[in-house]
Structures are given as structure tokens and as C-alpha cells.
C-alpha positions as CSV (number, residue, x, y, z in Angstrom):
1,X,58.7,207.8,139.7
2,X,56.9,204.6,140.1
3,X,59.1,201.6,141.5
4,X,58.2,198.4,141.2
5,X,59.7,195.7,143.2
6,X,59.7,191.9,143.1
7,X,60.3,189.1,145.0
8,X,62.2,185.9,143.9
9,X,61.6,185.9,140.3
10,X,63.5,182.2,139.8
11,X,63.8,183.1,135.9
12,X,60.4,183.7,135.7
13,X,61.3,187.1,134.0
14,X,58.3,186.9,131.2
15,X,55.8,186.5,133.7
16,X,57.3,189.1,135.6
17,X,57.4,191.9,132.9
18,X,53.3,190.4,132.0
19,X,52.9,191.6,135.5
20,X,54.0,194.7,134.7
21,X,52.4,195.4,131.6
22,X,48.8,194.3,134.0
23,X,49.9,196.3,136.6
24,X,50.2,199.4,134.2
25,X,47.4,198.8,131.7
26,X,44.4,198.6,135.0
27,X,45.8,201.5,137.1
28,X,46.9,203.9,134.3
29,X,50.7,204.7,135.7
30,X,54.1,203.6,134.2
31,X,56.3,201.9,136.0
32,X,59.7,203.4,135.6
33,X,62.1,200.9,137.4
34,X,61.6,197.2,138.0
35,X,63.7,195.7,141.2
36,X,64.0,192.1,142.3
37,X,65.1,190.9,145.7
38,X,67.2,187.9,145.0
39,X,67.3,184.4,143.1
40,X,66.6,186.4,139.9
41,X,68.2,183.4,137.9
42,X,70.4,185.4,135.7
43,X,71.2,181.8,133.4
44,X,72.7,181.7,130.4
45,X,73.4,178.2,129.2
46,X,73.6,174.6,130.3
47,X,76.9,176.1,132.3
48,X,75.3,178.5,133.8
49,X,72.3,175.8,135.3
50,X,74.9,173.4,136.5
51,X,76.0,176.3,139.0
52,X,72.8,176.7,140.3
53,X,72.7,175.5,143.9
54,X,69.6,173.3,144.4
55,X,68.9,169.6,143.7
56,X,69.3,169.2,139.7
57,X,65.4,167.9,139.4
58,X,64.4,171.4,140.4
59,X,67.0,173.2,138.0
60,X,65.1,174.7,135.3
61,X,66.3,176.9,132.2
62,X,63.5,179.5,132.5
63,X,63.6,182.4,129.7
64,X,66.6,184.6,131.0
65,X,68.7,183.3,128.4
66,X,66.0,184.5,125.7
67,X,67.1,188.3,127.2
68,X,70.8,187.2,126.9
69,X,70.9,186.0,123.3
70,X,68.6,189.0,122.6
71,X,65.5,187.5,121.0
72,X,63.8,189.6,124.3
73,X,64.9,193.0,125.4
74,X,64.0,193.7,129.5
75,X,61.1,196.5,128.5
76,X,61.9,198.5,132.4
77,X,65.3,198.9,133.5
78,X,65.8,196.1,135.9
79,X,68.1,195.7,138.7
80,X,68.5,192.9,141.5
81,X,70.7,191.7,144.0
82,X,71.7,187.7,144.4
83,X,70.0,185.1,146.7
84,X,71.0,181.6,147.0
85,X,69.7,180.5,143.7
86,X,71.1,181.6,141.5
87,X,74.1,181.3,138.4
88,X,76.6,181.7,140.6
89,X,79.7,181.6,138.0
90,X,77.9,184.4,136.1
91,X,77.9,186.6,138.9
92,X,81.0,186.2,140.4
93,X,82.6,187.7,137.2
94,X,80.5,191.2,138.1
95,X,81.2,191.3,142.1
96,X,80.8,194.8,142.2
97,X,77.7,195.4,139.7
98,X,77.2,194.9,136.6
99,X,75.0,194.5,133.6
100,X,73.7,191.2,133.1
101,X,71.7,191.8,130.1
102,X,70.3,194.7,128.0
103,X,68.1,196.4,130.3
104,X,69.2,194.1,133.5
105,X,71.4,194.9,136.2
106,X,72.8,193.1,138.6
107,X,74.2,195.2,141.6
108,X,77.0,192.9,142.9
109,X,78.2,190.9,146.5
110,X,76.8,194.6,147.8
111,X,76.2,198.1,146.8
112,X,74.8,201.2,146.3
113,X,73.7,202.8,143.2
114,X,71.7,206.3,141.9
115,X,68.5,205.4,139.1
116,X,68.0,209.2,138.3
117,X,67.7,211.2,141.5
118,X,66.8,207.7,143.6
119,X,69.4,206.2,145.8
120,X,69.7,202.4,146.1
121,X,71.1,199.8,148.4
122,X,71.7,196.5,148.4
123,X,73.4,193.1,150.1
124,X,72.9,189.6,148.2
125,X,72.9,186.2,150.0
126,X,71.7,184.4,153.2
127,X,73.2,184.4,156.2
128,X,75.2,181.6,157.4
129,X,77.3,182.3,160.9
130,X,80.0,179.5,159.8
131,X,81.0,181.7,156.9
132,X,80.0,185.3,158.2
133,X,83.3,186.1,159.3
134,X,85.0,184.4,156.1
135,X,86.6,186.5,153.2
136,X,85.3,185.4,149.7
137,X,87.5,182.3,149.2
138,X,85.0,180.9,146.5
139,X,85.9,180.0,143.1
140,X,85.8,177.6,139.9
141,X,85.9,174.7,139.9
142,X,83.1,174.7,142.1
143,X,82.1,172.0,144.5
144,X,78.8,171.2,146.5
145,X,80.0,172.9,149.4
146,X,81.6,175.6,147.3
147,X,78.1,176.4,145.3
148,X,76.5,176.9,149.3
149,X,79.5,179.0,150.4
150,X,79.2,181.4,147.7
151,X,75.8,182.9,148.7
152,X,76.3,183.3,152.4
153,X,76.4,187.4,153.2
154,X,80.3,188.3,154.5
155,X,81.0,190.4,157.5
156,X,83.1,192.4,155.8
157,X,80.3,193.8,153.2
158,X,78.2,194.2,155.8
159,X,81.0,196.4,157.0
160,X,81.5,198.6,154.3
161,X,77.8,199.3,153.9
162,X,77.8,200.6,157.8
163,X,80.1,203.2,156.4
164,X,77.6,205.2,154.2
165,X,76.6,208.8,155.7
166,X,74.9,209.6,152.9
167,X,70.4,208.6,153.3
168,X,69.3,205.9,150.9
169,X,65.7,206.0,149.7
170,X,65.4,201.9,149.0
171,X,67.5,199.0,150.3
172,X,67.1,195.1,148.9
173,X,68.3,192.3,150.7
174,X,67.5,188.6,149.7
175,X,66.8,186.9,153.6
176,X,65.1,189.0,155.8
177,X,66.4,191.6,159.1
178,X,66.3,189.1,161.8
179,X,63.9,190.8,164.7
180,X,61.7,192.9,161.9
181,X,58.7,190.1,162.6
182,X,58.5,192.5,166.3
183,X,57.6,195.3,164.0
184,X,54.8,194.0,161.9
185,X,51.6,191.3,162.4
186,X,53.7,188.3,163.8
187,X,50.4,186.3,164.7
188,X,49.3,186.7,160.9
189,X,52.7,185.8,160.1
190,X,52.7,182.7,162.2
191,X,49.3,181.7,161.4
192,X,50.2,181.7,157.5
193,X,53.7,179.7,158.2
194,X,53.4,178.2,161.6
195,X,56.8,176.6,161.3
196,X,58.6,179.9,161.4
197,X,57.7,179.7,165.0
198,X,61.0,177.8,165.9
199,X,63.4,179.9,164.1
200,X,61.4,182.8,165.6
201,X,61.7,181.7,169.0
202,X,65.2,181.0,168.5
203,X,66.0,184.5,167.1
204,X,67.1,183.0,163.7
205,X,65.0,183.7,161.7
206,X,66.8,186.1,159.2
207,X,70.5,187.5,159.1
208,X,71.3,188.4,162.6
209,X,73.4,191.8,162.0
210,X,71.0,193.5,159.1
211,X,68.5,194.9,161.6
212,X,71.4,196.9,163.4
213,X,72.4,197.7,159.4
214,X,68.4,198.9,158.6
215,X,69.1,201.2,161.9
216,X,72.2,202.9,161.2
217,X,71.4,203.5,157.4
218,X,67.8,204.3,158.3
219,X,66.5,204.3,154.2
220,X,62.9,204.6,153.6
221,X,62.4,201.5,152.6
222,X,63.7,197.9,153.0
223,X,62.4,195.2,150.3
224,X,63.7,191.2,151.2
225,X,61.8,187.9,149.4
226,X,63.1,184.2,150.3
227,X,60.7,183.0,153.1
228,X,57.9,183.2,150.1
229,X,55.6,185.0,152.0
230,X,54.0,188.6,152.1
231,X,55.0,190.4,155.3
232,X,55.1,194.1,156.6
233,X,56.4,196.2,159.2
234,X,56.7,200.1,160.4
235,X,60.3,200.0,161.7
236,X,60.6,203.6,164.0
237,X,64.0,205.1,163.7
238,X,65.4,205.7,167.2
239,X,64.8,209.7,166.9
240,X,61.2,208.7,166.5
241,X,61.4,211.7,163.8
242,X,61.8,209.2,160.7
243,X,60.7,205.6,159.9
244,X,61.6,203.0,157.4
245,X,58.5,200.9,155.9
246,X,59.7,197.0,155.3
247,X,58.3,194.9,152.6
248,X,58.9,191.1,152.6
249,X,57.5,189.7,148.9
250,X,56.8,186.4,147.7
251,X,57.7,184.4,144.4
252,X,57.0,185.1,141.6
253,X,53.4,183.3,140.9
254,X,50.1,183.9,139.4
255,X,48.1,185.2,142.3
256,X,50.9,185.1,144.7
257,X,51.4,189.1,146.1
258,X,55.1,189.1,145.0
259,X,55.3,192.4,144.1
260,X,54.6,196.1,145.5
261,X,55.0,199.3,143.7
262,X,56.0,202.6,145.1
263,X,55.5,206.0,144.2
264,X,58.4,208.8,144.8
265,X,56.5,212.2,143.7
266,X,59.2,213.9,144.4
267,X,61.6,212.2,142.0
268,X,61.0,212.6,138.8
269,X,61.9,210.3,135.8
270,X,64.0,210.7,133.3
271,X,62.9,209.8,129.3
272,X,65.7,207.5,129.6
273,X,66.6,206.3,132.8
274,X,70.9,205.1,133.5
275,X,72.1,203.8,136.5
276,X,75.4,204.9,137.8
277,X,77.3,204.0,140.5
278,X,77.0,205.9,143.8
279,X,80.0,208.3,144.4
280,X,80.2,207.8,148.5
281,X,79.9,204.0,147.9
282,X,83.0,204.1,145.2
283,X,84.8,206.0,147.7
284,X,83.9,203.1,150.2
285,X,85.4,200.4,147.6
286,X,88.8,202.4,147.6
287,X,89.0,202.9,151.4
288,X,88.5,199.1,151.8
289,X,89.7,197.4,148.8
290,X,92.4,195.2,150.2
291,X,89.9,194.4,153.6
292,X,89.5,190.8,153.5
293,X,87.3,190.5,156.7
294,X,85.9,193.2,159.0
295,X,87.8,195.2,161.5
296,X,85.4,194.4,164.1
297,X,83.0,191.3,165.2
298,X,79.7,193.2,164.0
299,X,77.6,189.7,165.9
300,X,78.7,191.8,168.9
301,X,76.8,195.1,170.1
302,X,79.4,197.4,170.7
303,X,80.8,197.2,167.2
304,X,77.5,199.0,166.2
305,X,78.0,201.9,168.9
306,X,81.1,202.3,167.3
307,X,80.2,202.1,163.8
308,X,77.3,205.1,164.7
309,X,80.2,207.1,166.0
310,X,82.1,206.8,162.7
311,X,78.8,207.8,160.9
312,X,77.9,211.0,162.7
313,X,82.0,211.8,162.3
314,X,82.1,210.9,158.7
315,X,82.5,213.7,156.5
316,X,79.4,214.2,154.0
317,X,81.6,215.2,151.0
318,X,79.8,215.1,147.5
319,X,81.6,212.6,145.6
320,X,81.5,212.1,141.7
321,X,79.0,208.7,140.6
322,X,80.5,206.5,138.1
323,X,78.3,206.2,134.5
324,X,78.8,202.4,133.9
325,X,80.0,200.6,130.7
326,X,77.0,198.5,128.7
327,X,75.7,195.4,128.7
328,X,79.6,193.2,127.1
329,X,78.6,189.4,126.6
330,X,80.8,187.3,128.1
331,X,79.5,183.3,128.0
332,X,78.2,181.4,125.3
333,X,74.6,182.0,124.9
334,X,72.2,178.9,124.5
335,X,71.5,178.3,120.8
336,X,68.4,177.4,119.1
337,X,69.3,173.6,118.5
338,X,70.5,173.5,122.1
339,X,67.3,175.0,123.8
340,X,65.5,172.1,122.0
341,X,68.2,169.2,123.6
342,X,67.4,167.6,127.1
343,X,70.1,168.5,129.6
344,X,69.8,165.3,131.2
345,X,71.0,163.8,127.6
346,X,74.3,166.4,127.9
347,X,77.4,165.8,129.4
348,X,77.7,169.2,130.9
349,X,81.6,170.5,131.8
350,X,81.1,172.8,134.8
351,X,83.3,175.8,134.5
352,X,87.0,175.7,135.9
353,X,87.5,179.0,135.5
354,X,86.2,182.5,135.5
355,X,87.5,185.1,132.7
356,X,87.8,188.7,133.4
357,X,84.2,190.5,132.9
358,X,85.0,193.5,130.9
359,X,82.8,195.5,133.2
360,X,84.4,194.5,136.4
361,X,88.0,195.6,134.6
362,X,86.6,199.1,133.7
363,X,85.1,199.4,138.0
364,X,89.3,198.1,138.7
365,X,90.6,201.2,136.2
366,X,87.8,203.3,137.4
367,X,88.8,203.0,141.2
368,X,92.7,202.6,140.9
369,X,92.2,199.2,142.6
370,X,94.0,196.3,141.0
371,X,91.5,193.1,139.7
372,X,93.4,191.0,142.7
373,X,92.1,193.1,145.6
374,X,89.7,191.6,147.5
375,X,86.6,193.6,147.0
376,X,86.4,191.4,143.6
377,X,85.8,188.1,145.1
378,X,88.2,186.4,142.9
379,X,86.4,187.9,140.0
380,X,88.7,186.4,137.1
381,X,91.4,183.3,137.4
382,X,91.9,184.1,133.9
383,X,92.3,187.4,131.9
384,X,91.4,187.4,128.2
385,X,93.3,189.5,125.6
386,X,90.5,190.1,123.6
387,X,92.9,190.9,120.6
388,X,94.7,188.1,120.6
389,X,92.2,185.6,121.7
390,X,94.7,184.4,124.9
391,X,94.2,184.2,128.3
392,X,97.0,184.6,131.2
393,X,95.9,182.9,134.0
394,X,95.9,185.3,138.0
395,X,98.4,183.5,139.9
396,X,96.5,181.1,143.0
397,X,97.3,181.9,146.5
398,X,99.2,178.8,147.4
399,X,97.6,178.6,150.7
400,X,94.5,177.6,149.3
401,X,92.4,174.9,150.8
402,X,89.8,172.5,149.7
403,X,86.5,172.8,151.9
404,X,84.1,170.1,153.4
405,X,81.0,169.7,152.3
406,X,79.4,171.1,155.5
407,X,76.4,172.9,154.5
408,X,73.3,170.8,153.6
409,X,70.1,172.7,151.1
């Protein structure tokens, strides 16, 4: 099986799959599985732009809508985990994975998932310490601060990922394992973006709890994107037996080395390739569904020594993966006539709610795990009875506070 994986795409997804095709047509392979590392840019309308956290003069429409309406079907299977651009309304309906698009997956707030015999990993977001040890609390109607919030990596994903016994062959993040510059050529690093030298100094640069994460799970290979930059590294696993090859990749450019393609001999690909979801990880989701932060501080560690000792004690049972519903359209696409219309000439509602994703419903009935749990983010303020065309709206948690703006781009 050949993999290939991308950096920040930013909606670029035609010039991706070009890439492809160029990759494939001048080294005579086929690449069976396309991965992105974050700000994939999965937007389907004006909506979907508004929620987009960056200054609006650098919001652009890009073509994913063109995959959404269906004039373009994704020709790999695609799958990518969030950054912090991204439509953030549309993915909070799928926080546990979901299809996106025909031929486009998204793999939710965190998760693990099986592409044939390959097993896959993956955490979205930056890291923020002011909202690590937060529960999700985002949703519609979204302000500034709100749109920042919602990207930030929780504690308590981070948490439920340290539970996996089971080895994973690939893991995406979006920011990068703080500490992995020690592993690779930090002088090339520095001499290509000298102003990483504060950050490094500082030992910020990154999420500051994934490196422990890369050493417990140990996969064979880690893929992050967001400084936009090439970078690589030869992490040795503590048993000095086994060692996990990092990958940092840049955007997605002409001439910019965004992308690197691996081969797994050993795995071999089906005609028609499904992605289900991992049977250890589902078992995760029911263990913690109702955990709204982490048990223990994992900035501290101890918490990891402990977390190592739950691993090797963790039984190894084979638990059944979960085939996943289709691709179920749930926002308006963009039309032809509205493609053609300036959005600065629209007076563009941003969303006050979020309706039940089909998808996410069939994960709740799957797992046994009601939609108001926490491991769906606040998924759905609204549930849609698609025979009757109403909607009953989830009752608020009266407790609820408005947040400061308190996090600048």
C-alpha cells in the first residue's frame, strides 16, 4: 500500500489530488490512501467561511465545496484530522469521525481508525495551556474567542488516546510534539526559520504532552504540518528495539515539499478500500463517554508513569471495528449563482445552531452512549426529524457562561 500524506491543504484539494496524479504518472506506483495533517478547509458555503478563524481578508472559498455539491468526486480515499483553520461548525457536527464528502473523511476531535489492514491515529488542534484542561464548552453562536477555543487540543482526548494497547502504524497531529526538534537537524531547522529559536528555547514550541503521547503509543510513524516547513526526525523508542520516523510537512504549494509518500509492503490494498472505526478505540469512547476532563494533570510527569502502567496492564482483547455509515449531506451546498456573488456584497447569518449529523447519531446508537455525553462536543443543539421536517432543540446546561475574548490570531 502506498500512503500519501499532506500537509495543510487550506482547500487547496485540486491542486492536491494534481499532485497526486504527478506523483503517480513519473514514478509508476498508485497511491492508495491520501492523508492530510490539519486545516484541510472542509467549506461548504458562505456559513461554513464565516466560521473559519482567521482575519476575513484571508478567508477564501477554495474548491471543497465543488467535492460537496458533487460536480468533483475525491479520486483517493482521503482522510484528515482538524487544525486551526478550518469550518469549524461543520466539524463539530462529526466529533467523533465522519465523512465529510464522497471519498473524504474527517476523523473527529481524536481517533483511531483501520484503512484495510493499516491502523491510524490522530488528535486535531493546537495546543493552548489556558484551555488544555477545559472540557469542550464550544458551541453556536460562535464568537471570536469561541472560533479560537474550539481548535485548542483537550486534556481529556489526549487522555483517552494514552489508553490504546493496541500498535498504530501512522499517527497525524496538526502542531507538532514539542521536544521532537532534539531528534532531527535543529540547526537546518533554525537556519530555515530562525524565529523558531525563541519558542524553541522556551520549550514551546509544539503541544507540550504529545511527545510523552508519541512515546507511550510508539506508532511507526508521526505526520504534523502547521509551522509550514519540512522537518524530520528518528525518534528511538526507550527499548531501543523499535523507532518511530517523524515527518513535519508544509502547505500545500507548487514547489513547496508538503507531501511524503510511504510504502507498507506488507499491507496490501484492497480494490476498494473502507475505513472503519477501530474496535479498541470504540471501546475507549464507551469507557470514557461521560469524562468531561482527564483524571489526571498529564502537564505533570508522573501522570505518564502511570498511564505506562495502565498500558502494560491493559488487556489486549480483539474488539469488533465499526463499518461507518456514507457520506449524509447535512448544510446547504453553495449554488451556481452563489459561487458567482462576492461575499463581501452578502449579509452572511452565522449559524446559531448545530443540527444532529446523521453520522454522529448512528456512532451514539452504535456505542450505547446518548448524543448528550460528552465525547460529542456538543455535537447537536438541535435534533431534526427528518420525516417531519422539525427540530427539538437539546436542552442548555444552565450554567453556561459567556467567554472573553482572550485569545489573539
Amino acid at each position: 500500500m502506498h500512503v500519501l500524506v499532506a500537509g495543510c491543504i487550506h482547500g487547496k484539494l485540486s491542486l492536491l489530488y494534481e499532485t497526486v496524479e504527478y506523483y503517480e504518472r513519473n514514478n509508476s506506483v498508485s497511491v492508495d490512501l491520501v492523508l492530510c495533517c490539519g486545516d484541510f478547509q472542509a467549506v461548504r458555503n458562505w456559513q461554513d467561511l464565516s466560521c473559519v478563524c482567521c482575519p476575513p481578508k484571508y478567508r477564501e472559498l477554495n474548491d471543497f465545496y465543488r467535492y460537496y455539491r458533487g460536480d468533483c468526486i475525491a479520486p483517493k480515499l482521503t482522510v484528515f484530522v482538524g487544525g486551526n483553520h478550518e469550518a469549524s461548525n461543520y466539524l463539530q457536527e462529526l466529533p467523533l469521525g465522519g465523512w465529510v464528502a464522497p471519498n473524504i473523511y474527517y476523523m473527529g476531535v481524536a481517533g483511531v481508525i483501520k484503512v484495510g489492514n493499516l491502523r491510524i491515529g490522530g488528535i486535531g488542534g493546537i495546543f493552548k495551556e489556558q484551555d488544555f484542561h477545559k472540557e469542550h464548552f464550544e458551541k453556536p453562536p460562535y464568537t471570536d474567542s469561541l472560533l479560537h477555543s474550539i481548535y485548542h487540543v483537550r486534556e481529556v482526548d489526549i487522555y483517552r488516546l494514552s489508553l490504546l494497547h493496541q500498535k498504530l502504524d501512522i499517527f497525524l497531529s496538526h502542531d507538532w510534539p514539542e521536544g521532537i526538534v532534539e531528534y532531527g537537524n535543529k540547526e537546518l531547522l533554525l537556519k530555515r526559520k530562525p524565529f523558531f529559536r525563541k519558542d524553541l528555547e522556551q520549550g514551546r514550541l509544539g503541544n507540550l504532552v504529545t511527545k510523552q503521547l508519541l512515546f507511550l503509543l510508539q506508532p511507526k510513524y508521526w505526520f504534523s504540518a502547521h509551522m509550514h516547513c519540512y522537518f524530520e526526525a528518528t525518534v528511538k523508542m526507550d527499548d531501543e528495539r523499535s523507532v518511530c520516523d517523524f515527518y513535519a510537512l508544509d502547505k500545500c504549494l507548487p514547489h513547496r515539499p508538503f507531501y511524503k509518500v510511504i510504502e507498507f509492503p506488507e499491507v496490501v490494498a484492497d480494490d476498494e478500500l473502507e475505513i472503519r472505526m477501530d474496535g479498541e478505540w470504540m471501546q475507549i469512547l464507551i469507557e470514557t463517554a461521560f469524562l468531561r476532563q482527564s483524571p489526571w494533570n498529564l502537564m505533570q510527569p508522573e501522570s505518564w508513569y502511570k498511564l505506562k502502567d495502565m498500558q502494560k496492564n491493559r488487556k489486549s482483547d480483539e474488539y469488533p471495528d465499526l463499518k461507518l455509515n456514507a457520506f449524509f449531506p447535512t448544510g446547504k451546498a453553495l449554488s451556481v449563482e452563489e459561487e458567482k456573488m462576492n461575499r463581501q456584497r452578502r449579509n452572511v447569518e452565522p449559524p446559531t445552531c448545530l443540527f444532529l449529523n446523521p453520522q454522529t447519531q448512528y456512532i451514539s446508537d452504535q456505542l450505547d452512549v446518548a448524543i448528550t455525553a460528552p465525547i460529542f462536543c456538543n455535537c447537536a443543539s438541535r435534533v431534526v426529524d427528518s420525516s417531519s421536517k422539525n427540530s427539538v432543540e437539546l436542552r442548555r446546561d444552565p450554567n453556561e457562561i459567556q467567554l472573553s475574548e482572550d485569545d489573539a490570531f
